[in-house]
N, C-alpha and C positions, 0 to 999 in steps of 0.2 A: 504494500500500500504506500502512494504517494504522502509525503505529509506535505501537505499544503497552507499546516499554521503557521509556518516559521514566517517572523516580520524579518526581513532583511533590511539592514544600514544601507542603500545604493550612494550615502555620501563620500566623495573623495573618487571615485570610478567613472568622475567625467559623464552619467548617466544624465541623458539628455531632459528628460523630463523631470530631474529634480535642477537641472543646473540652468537650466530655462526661464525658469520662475521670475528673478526678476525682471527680465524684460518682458515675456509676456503679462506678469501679473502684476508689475510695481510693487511685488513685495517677494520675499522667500519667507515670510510665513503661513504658506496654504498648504495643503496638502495635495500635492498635483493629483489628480486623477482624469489625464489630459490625453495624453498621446498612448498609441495601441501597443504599448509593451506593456509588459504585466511585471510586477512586481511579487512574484512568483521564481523559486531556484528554477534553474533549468535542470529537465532531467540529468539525473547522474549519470548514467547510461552515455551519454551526448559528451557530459565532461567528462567521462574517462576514455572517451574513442581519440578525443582533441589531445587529452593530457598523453595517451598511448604516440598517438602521432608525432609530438613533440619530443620523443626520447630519441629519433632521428635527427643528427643533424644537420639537416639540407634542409630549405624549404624554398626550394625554388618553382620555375615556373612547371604547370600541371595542367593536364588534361581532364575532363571528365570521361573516368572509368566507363567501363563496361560494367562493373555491378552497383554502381549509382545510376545507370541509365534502368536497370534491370529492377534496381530499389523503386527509383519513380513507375515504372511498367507496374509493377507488382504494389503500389500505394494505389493507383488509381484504377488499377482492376479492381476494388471493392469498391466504387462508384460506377461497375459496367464501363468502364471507360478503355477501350483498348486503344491503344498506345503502343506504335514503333518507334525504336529506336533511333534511326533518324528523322524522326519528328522534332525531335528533344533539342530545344536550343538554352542556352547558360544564359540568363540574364542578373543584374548585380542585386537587382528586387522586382517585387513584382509594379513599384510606378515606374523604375527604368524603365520595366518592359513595354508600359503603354507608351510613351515620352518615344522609345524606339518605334512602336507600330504607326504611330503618329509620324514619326518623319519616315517611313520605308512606305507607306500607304495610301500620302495623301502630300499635296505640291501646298503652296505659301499661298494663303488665299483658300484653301478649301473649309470647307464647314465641317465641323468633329464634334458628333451630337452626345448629350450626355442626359441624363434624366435625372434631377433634385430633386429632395434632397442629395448630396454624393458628398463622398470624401474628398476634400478640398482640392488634391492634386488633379482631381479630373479634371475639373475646370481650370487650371492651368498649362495642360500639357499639351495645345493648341495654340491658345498665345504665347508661349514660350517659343513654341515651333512657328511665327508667324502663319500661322491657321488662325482659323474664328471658332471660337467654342460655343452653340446653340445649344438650347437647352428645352426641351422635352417635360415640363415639370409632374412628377408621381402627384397621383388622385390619393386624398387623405378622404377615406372611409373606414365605417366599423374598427376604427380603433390601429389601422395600418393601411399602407401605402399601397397603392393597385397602379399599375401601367394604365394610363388613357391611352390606349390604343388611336383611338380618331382624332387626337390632340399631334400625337407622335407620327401619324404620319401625312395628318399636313404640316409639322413642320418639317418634315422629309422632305416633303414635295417641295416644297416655297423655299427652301434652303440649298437645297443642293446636296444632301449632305453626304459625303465620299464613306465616314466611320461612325462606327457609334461603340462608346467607350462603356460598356456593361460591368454594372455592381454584381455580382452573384455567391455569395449572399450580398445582399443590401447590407451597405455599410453610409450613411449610421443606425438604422430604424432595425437590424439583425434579419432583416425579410427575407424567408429562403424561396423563391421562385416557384412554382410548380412546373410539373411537367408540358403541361396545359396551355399556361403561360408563356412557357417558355418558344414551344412550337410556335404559337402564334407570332411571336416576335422575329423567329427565326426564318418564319414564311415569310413576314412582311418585308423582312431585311433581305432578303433574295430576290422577291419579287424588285424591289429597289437598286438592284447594286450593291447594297452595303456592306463592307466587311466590316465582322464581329470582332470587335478583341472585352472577352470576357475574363473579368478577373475574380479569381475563384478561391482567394489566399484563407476567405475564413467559412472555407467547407470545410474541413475536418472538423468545426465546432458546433453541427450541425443536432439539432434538439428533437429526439424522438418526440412525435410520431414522424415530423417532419425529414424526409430528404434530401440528401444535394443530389441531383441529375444533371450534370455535366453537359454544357450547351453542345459541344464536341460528338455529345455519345447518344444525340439523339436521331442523327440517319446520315450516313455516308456524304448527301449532298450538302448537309449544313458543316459537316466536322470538314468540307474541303471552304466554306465560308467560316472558319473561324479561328481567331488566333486566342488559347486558352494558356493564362498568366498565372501562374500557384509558387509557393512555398512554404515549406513547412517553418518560416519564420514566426507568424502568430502562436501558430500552437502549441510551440516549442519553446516560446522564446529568444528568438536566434537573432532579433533584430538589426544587430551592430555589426553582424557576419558578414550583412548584404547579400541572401542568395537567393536566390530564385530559377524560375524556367520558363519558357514557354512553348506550346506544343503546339507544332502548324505542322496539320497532314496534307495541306495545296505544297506541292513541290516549288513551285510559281513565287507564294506566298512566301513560303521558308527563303528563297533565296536572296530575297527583295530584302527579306527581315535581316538575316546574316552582312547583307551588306550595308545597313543602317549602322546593323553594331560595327563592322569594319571602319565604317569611316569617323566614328568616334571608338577607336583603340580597345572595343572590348573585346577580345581575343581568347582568353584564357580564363575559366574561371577562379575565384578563390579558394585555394586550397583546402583551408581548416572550414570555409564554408561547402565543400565537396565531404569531408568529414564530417561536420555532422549530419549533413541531409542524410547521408547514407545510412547514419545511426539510427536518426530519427524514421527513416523510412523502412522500419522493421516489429517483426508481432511486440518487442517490444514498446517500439511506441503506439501501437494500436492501444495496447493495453493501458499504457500513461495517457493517448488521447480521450479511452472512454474514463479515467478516473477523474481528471481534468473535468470534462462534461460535467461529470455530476459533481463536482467541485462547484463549476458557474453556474448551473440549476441552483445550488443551495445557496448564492450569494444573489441570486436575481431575485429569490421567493424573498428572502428578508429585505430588501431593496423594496420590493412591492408590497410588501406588507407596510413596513415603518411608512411609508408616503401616504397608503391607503389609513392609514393610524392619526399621523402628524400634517398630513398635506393631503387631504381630500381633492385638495383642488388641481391637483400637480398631475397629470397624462403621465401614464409609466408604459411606453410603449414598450410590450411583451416582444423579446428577442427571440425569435427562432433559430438563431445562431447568433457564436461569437462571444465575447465578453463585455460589450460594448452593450450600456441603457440610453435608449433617445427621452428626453424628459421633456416634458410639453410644461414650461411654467405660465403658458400666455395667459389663463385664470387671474392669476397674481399678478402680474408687470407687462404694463402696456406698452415699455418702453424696453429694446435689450441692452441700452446703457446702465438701466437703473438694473435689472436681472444681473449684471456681468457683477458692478458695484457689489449688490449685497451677497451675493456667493463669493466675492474676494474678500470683502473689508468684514461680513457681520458671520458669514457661516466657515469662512476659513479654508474655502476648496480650491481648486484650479481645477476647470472644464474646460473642456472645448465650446467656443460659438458658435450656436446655430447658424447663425445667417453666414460661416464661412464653411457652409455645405449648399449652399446656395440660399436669392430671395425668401423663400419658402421653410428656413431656418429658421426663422425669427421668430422667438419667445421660447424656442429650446436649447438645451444646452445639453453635449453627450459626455456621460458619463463612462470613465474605466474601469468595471467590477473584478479585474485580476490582482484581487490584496487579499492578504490574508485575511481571517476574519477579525482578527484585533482590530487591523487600518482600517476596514470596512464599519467596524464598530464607531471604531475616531470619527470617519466621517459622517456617518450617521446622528452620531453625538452633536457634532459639534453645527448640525441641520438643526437639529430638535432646539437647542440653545436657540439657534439665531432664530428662530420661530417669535420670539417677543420683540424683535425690531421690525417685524411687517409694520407697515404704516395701519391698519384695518385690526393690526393684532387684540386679541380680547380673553383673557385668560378664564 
């Protein structure tokens, strides 16, 4: 059994989301619970494959193996997802990969459609790449996000749009797609032109009853429309490794994409990030991903419960993957200056802002349930406190 109590010090180890603090938050006194690393050990398993490989001393430049290609084959066969070997291209993470699909897919000036709420770097990795990033915006019903279909493909049509850069799971709102869903979108996008580039990094965290169905593995015509971006960085922990992949069965596709990374120097992957994917890509970490799961089940139920308790008013959009809660404060603060203020100055947190997941952000803020239960307690604690500086507050 994983112990997943230990509160770990990450001060001094350069750990971005506590060393961050003062510039994004004007203070280093909150308790960040901000960016998608977890504050969770990494399996041991993982450091002693790393610690093993360093009793070598070379560590020069490196290939990715044949039983790392074999690792990943054999990870996404239990998502139905079959996967050859030269499919399998190294990328440094999984937004390199889009940032890559984005310049191998599409010329200076095309439209790279995205659908908000999204993870911030979507909507950057178009104007980064002098592209135009359009946006698709998710229908809020029953309590979570649904595709407007008749929204999404007039702005296809009106836009031009060459890509469309897909959440799968939904990151921030945990939304796991269905299958259903997902065909739909995958006809539209062929009927169109579009190539798919699906990023699929927090499938592994996927919450019974619910499954990940891999955009790839749902019929031979769509897996040659799609470029699919994973790593077992989320669910492992591995963030600072940089490693990632992406799977393109278009030969077409693949070659276009390889020469994106050639002309920005990425050549080779990282070594100790080839080690541990390969650790992590075994019954072993099957095992650590399902105790993990019911680790973030039992940190979301207490999450949902205290809000349901202390904050009636407060949206807890139920995650069906992921470690990540999207928090609807709009009840409360009609303004997200004033939201931002009292979770920095009165409840003592560091969140991410909605509104830099897009317009449609506004009045949530996502929260990172990967702490142990002590820091999850801290934070919860120190909500309940701030509960008597509401302006409205009534004891």
């Amino acid at each position: 059994m994983v112990d997943f109590n230990q509160t770990i010090d990450r001060l001094g180890t350069d750990a971005e989301k506590y060393e961050l603090r003062q510039a994004l938050f004007g203070t280093d006194k909150v308790l960040p619970m901000w960016v998608a690393d977890q504050d969770l050990a990494t399996p041991d398993f993982i450091v002693q494959a790393l610690q093993k490989r360093l009793t070598h001393p070379i560590l020069g430049y490196t290939l990715m193996s044949d039983c790392l290609s074999q690792a990943i084959i054999d990870w996404q066969a239990q998502y139905h997802y079959a996967v050859q070997a030269s499919e399998i291209v190294y990328t440094h993470n999984v937004a390199n990969g889009f940032h890559l699909a984005v310049q191998a897919f599409t010329e200076p000036g095309d439209a790279v459609l995205v659908q908000t709420p999204v993870y911030p770097p979507f909507l950057k990795a178009a104007p980064s790449n002098q592209r135009k990033t359009v946006t698709a915006p998710l229908q809020w019903q029953d309590g979570n996000y649904h595709i407007d279909f008749e929204t999404l493909e007039s702005v296809i049509v009106e836009q031009q749009v060459k890509l469309l850069l897909f959440c799968h799971p939904q990151n921030p709102s945990g939304r796991v797609w269905q299958k259903s869903e997902l065909l739909k979108l995958a006809e539209l996008c062929l009927k169109h032109q579009i190539w798919v580039v699906s990023d699929e990094i927090h499938a592994d965290m996927t919450f019974a009853p619910h499954q990940h169905v891999p955009m790839a593995s749902l019929s031979p015509e769509i897996a040659q429309n799609t470029i699919t971006l994973s790593s077992p960085g989320k669910t492992f922990n591995l963030g600072g490794l940089q490693t990632g992949y992406a799977v393109i069965a278009n030969s077409k596709l693949r070659r276009r994409y390889i020469q994106a990374c050639q002309a920005v120097s990425i050549l080779e992957p990282n070594l100790m990030a080839n080690i541990a994917m390969e650790a992590a890509y075994t019954p072993k970490g099957k095992t650590y991903r399902d105790e993990l799961v019911a680790f973030l089940q039992s940190n979301i139920q207490r999450v949902t419960e205290f809000f349901q308790q202390h904050y009636p008013q407060v949206g807890v959009v139920q995650p069906q993957a992921s470690f990540l809660i999207w928090l609807d404060f709009s009840a409360l603060f009609s303004e997200q200056t004033a939201l931002k203020s009292w979770l920095i100055n009165e409840a003592g947190l560091g969140l991410n802002d909605g509104e830099t997941f897009g317009k449609n952000g506004t009045g949530f803020m996502r929260m990172n349930i990967a702490v142990s239960p002590n820091q999850l307690q801290q934070a919860l604690s120190q909500l309940e406190t701030a509960k008597s500086t509401l302006p409205d507050y009534q004891s």
